[in-house]
N, C-alpha and C positions, 0 to 999 in steps of 0.2 A: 570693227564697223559699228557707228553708233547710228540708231533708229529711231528718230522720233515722231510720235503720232499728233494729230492734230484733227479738232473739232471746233464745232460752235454749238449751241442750246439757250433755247429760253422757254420758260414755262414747259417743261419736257411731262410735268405730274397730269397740268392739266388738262393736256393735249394726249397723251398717252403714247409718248416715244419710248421705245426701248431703248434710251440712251445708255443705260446702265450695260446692259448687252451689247451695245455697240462698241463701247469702249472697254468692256473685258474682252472680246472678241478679237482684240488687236494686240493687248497690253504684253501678250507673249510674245509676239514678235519685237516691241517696242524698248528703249530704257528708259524712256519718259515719252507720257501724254499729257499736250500744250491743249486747253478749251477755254474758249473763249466765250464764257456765260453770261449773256444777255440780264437785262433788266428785268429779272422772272418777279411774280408776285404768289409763286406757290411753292415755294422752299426747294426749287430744283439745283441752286448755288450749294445747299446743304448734302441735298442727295449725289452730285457729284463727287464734292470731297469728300463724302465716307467712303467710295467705290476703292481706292489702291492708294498707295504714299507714292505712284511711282507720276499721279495727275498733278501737274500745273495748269491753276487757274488763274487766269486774267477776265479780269470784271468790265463788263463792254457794258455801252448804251447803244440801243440802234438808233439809226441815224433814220429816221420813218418818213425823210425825204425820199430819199434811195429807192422810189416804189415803182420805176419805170421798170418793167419785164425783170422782177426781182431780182433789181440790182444788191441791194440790202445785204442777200447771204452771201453774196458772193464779199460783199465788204467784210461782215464779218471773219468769213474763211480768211480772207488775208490778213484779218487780226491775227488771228492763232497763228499763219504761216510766219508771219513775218517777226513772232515771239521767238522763235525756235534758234534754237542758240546757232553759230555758225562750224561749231564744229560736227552737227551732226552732217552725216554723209545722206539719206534721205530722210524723205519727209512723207508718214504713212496718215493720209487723208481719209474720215467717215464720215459719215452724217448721220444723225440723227437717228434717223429711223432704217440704217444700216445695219445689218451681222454678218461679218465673217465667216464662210465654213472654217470651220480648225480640218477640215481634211488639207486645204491649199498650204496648209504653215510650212509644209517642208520644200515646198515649189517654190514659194514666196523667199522664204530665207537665200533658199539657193541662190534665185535668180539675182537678188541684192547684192550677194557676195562677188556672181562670177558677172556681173555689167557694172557694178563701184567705180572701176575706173577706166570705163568707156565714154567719153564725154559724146560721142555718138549716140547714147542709151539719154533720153531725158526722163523718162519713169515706166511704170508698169502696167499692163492694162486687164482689166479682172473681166469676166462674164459676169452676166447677171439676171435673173430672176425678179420678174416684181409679184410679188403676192396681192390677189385684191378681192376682198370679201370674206375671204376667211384665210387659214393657213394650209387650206387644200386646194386651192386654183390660181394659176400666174396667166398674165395678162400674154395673151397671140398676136394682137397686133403690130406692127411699125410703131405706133405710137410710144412702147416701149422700147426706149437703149438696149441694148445688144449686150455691150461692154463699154468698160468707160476708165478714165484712169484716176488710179486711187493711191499710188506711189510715185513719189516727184522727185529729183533730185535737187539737195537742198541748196539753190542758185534764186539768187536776190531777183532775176527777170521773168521767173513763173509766178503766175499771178492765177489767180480763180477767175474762170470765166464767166460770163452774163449773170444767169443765175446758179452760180456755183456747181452746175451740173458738172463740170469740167476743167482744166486747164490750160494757158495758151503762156506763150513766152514775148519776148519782146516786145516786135509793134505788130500785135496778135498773130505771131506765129504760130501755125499747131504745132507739137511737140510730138516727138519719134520717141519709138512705146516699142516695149517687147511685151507680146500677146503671152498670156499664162491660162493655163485651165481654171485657175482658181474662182471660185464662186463668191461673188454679194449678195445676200437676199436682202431683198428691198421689202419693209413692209409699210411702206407708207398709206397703203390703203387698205390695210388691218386693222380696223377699229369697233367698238361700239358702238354702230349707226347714230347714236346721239353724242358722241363725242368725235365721230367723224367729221356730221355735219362743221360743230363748231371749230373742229382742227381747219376744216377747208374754207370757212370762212374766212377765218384770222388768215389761211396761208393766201387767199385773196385778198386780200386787204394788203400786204406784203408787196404784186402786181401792181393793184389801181390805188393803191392811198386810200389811207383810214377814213377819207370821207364819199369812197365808195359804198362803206355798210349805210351811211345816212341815207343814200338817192338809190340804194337799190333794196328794194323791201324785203328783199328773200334773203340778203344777207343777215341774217341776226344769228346769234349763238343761244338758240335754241332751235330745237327740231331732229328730224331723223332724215339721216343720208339712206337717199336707193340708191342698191347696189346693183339692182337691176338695170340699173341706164348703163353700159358696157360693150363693146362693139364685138369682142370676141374673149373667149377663156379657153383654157386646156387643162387637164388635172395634174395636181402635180404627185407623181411619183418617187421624187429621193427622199432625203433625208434632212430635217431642218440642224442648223447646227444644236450642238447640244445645249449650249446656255440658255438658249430659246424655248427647253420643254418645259422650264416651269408656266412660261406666261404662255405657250399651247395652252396647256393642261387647265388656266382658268380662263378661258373662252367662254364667254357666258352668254352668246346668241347662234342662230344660226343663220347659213347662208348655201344655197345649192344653189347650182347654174346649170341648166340644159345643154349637153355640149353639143347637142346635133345647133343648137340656135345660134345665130351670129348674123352680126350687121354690116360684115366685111366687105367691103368696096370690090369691086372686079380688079384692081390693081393690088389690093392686098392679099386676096385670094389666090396671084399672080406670084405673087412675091412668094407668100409661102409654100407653093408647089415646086418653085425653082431651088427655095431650101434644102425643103425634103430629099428633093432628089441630088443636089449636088454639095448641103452645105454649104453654100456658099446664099446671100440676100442681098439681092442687087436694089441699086437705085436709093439705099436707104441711107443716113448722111453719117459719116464719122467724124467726130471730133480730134481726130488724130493722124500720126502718118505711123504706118506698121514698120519696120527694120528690122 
């Protein structure tokens, strides 16, 4: 069974992506990782290829038309996707500011091996965690994905969806997933309040077009993101993967949240008491069909 991984990054230094984490993260599962490294201007082309000999990189330009509801990543993802040789059997997708638990490695592998040749099986579908304000609180709401799919089978008709969040086949079919335990932690919204700000800038500018920063004054890349505008938090209790303790351990601000506080709508409120009790979050939308 060959496994190959696949990304995209630009500027990962400036912005402050654990890219490097994200893609040791996988690389054990992997026999090569395909990234397709944007037009950076702070040496992250460099910082990639020192990371394994096992990284192929292709040298992309975005396309900074591409800004309707971030169409752009998803282009890129299908850069990398579409590099990957054809005899690999799937195709193991992260982003950026993705980590792996290495606790899933042995669920993951399995699962690969024993759906390979189910063409019934279109890829795999992970849980997920989004961390936001520090590396002790993930996001309560709906507004957070649940699970999402991050192993694809490597077939010429799956393609990245909208803004990359996802996968879709055909003439946008969703694709039939087997559900796994295994965990993503998302830390896209783990930053240094002055280099958050300027991360969410740039990733707005991505959405409305670089001449969105001209006509909206608040867009500049300078300043400090609150972390206080948030609708709901919960603490988080496991364990982050382990490549991830070095960049814990230099956290250099802080951030608490009141957990009695929240701004949760009476249908979100709804939702996560139906949770609680049965496991199960109605009404909320999937990108996928379970089998």
């Amino acid at each position: 069974m060959k496994v190959t991984g696949f990304s995209f990054i630009r500027n990962a230094i400036k912005f402050q992506y654990p890219i490097v984490e994200a893609l040791q993260s996988i690389l054990p599962l992997c026999n090569e990782v395909v990234v397709a490294v944007g037009n950076s201007t702070d040496g992250t082309r460099e910082l990639v290829a020192s990371i394994d000999s096992k990284i192929k990189i292709i040298d992309t330009v975005w396309d900074d038309t591409l800004t309707e509801g971030g169409q752009i990543l998803a282009d890129e993802t299908n850069k990398a996707l579409k590099s990957i040789s054809d005899d690999a059997d799937w195709c193991f997708y992260i982003q950026g500011d993705e980590v792996l638990h290495e606790d899933g490695y042995n669920e993951i592998h399995t699962a690969m091996q024993k759906w390979r040749d189910d063409e019934m099986v279109d890829g795999l579908l992970f849980n997920y965690l989004h961390f936001y304000g520090s590396f002790d609180y993930v996001g309560a709401s709906s507004a957070w994905y649940r699970k999402e799919i991050r192993v694809v089978r490597n077939k010429k008709n799956i393609f990245s969806f909208k803004d990359a969040q996802g996968f879709r086949k055909g003439a946008n079919e969703k694709l039939r997933v087997k559900p796994l335990q295994a965990y993503m932690h998302h830390y896209g919204w783990v930053r240094e309040p002055e280099v958050m700000w300027a991360k969410q800038c740039n990733l707005g500018s991505l959405y409305d077009g670089p001449e969105a920063l001209q006509h909206n004054p608040q867009r500049i890349y300078t300043g400090s993101f609150d972390y206080g505008q948030i609708d709901a938090l919960k603490k988080f209790t496991g364990t982050h993967p382990k490549i991830m303790q070095q960049r814990i351990a230099q956290m250099n601000w802080n951030f608490d949240y009141d957990l009695s506080y929240n701004k949760l709508k009476p249908k979100e409120k709804l939702k996560n008491a139906v949770e609680k009790i049965t496991g199960r979050r109605p009404f909320d939308f999937n990108n996928y069909k379970i089998v």
